[in-house]
C-alpha positions in Angstrom: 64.3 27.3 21.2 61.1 28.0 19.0 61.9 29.6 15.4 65.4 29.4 15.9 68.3 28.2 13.0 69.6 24.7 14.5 71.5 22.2 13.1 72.4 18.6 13.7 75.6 16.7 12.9 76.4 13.5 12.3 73.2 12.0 12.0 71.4 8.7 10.4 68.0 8.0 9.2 66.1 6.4 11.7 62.6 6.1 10.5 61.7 6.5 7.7 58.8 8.8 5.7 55.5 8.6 8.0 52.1 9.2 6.7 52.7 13.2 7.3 56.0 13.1 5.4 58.2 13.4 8.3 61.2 11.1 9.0 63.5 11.1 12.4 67.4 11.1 12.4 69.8 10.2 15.6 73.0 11.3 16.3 73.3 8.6 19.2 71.9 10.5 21.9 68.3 10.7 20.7 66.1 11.0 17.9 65.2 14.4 15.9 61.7 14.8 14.1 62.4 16.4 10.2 59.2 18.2 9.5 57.7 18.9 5.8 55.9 22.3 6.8 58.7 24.2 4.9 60.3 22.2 2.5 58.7 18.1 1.8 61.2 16.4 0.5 58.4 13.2 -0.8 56.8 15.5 -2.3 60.1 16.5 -4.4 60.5 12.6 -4.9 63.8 12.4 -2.7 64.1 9.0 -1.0 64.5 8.4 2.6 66.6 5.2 3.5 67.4 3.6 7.1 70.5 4.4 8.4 71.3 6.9 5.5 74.1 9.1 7.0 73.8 12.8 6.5 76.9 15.3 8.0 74.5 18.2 8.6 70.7 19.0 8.3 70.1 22.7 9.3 66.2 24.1 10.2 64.3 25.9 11.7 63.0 24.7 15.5 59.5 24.4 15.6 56.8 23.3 18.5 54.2 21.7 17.4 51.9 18.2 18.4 53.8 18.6 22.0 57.0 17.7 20.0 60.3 20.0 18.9 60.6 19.6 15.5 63.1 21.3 12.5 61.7 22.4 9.6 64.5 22.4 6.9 63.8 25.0 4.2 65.3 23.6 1.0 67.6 21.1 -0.1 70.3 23.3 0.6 69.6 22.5 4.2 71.0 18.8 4.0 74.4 17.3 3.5 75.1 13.8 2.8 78.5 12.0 4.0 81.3 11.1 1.8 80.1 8.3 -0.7 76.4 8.8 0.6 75.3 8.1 -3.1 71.3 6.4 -3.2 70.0 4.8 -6.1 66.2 4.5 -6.2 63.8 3.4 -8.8 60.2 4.8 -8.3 56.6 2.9 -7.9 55.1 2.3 -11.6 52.0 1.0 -12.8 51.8 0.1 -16.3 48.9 -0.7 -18.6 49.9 -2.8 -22.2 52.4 -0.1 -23.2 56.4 -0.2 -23.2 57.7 2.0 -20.7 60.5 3.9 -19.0 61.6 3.3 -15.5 63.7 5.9 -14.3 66.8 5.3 -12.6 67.6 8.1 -10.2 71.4 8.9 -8.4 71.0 11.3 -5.1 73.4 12.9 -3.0 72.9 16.1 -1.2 75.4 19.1 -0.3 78.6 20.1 -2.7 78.0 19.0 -6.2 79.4 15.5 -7.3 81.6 14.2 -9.9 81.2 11.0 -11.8 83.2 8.9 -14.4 81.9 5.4 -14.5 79.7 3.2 -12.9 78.2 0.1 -13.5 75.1 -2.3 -12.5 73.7 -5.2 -12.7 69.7 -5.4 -12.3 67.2 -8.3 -12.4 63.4 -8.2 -12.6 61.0 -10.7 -13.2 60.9 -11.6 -16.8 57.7 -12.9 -16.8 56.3 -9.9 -16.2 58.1 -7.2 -18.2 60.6 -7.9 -20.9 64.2 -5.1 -21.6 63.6 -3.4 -24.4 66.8 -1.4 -24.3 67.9 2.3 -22.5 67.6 5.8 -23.1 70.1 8.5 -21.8 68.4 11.5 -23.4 68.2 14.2 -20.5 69.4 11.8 -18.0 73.1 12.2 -16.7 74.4 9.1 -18.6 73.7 11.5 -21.9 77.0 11.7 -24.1 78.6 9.1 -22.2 79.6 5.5 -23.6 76.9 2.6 -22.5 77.5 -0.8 -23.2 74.9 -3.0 -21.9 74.4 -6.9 -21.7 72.1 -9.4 -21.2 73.5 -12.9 -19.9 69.9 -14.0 -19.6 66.1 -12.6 -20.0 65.8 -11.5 -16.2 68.6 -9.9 -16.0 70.7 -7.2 -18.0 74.1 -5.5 -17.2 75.4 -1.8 -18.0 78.4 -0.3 -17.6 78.7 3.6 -18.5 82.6 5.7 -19.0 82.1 9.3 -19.3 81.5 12.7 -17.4 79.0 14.5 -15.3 78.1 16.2 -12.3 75.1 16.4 -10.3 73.1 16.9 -6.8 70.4 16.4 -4.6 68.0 13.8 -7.3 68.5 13.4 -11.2 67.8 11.1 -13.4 70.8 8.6 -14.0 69.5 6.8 -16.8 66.1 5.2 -18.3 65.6 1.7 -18.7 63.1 0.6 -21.5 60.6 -2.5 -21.0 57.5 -3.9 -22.6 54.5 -5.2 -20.8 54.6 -9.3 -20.9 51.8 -9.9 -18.5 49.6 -8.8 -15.9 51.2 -8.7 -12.2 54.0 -7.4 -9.8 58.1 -7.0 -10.1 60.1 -5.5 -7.5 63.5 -4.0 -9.2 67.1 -5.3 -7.7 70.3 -4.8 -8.3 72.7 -7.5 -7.4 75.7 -5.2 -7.7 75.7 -1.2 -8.6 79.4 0.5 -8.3 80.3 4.0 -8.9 83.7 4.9 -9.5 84.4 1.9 -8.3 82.6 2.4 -4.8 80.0 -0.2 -4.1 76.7 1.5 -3.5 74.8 0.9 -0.1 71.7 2.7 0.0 68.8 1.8 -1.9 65.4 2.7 -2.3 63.6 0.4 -5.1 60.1 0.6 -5.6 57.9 -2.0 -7.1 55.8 -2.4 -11.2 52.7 -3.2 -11.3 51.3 -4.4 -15.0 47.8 -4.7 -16.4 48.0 -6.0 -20.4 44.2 -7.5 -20.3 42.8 -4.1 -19.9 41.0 -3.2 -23.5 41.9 0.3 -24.5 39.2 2.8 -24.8 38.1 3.2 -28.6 36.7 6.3 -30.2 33.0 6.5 -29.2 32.1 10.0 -31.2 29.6 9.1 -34.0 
């Protein structure tokens, strides 16, 4: 029924963000539209993966473009499964500079806790070169990092420490300099936490630009 409080159980992504900002979930017996008119969760940078498995999403039922849809209000509104951690990277476009690429740990519903987990990431080392890390304000902050680099495309980190968090924080920043104009996706060949291998990822890609001139002073 229109404008009522519903939810659905035991649900997984089944498409993914469309150009409204709406995804779909199935239980098995059908699909269910998620709707952004309340609450957009790409607009609050929260990824959306293929067969993500969420225990709960509660909304509001609403009737719109022929369709039933639910409108969750908040991030309150979802709960992820047990172990339904996702580790995403966002799109970045560079020009010359070094830079930080956020790596961001999501999981929605009761609040989690974390002692250690490790990684190991590639990237195309042509393009952009490690520079090194920085856990200030990220969740990795006043833990113990020790990080590796067996060779230039790829590095290793491993983290023993303490925190909590939910729905999307920033797990920790990796730093790189520009080598040269073009494209890297981000990968991780292995990513554990507390010894759980993670399974949902959502990775996006750096673009680089180091023959753009930068823009002098032109008062006179």
């Amino acid at each position: 029924f229109e404008s009522v409080l519903v939810e659905v159980n035991d649900v997984e992504v089944s498409q993914e963000y469309d150009e409204y900002d709406g995804w779909m979930v199935n239980d098995g017996s059908g699909s269910c539209y998620i709707y952004s008119g309340f609450f957009n969760m790409a607009n609050a940078g929260a990824p959306i993966v293929m067969g993500y498995p969420f225990d709960k999403i509660t909304g509001i039922v609403t009737y719109f473009w022929g369709n039933y849809l639910l409108e969750p209000r908040s991030f309150d509104d979802y709960s992820s499964s047990p172990n339904g951690y996702i580790i995403s990277t966002p799109n970045t476009t560079v020009v010359n500079n070094n830079f930080e690429l956020p790596i961001q740990l999501s999981f929605w519903g009761d609040a989690q806790q974390v002692n250690t987990y490790s990684f190991e990431m590639q990237f195309d080392s042509e393009v952009i070169n490690y520079e090194g890390y920085n856990s200030n304000a990220t969740l990795s902050q006043g833990g113990v990092i020790d990080v590796s680099q067996p060779n230039p495309s790829t590095i290793q980190l491993e983290f023993n420490g303490d925190f909590s968090f939910e729905n999307i924080q920033d797990l920790i920043k990796i730093e790189f300099s520009v080598v040269s104009s073009g494209a890297t996706t981000i990968g991780f060949n292995a990513f554990e936490i507390d010894g759980a291998n993670i399974q949902y990822f959502s990775l996006g890609e750096v673009n680089t630009n180091n023959d753009a001139e930068p823009i002098g002073d032109t008062l006179t």
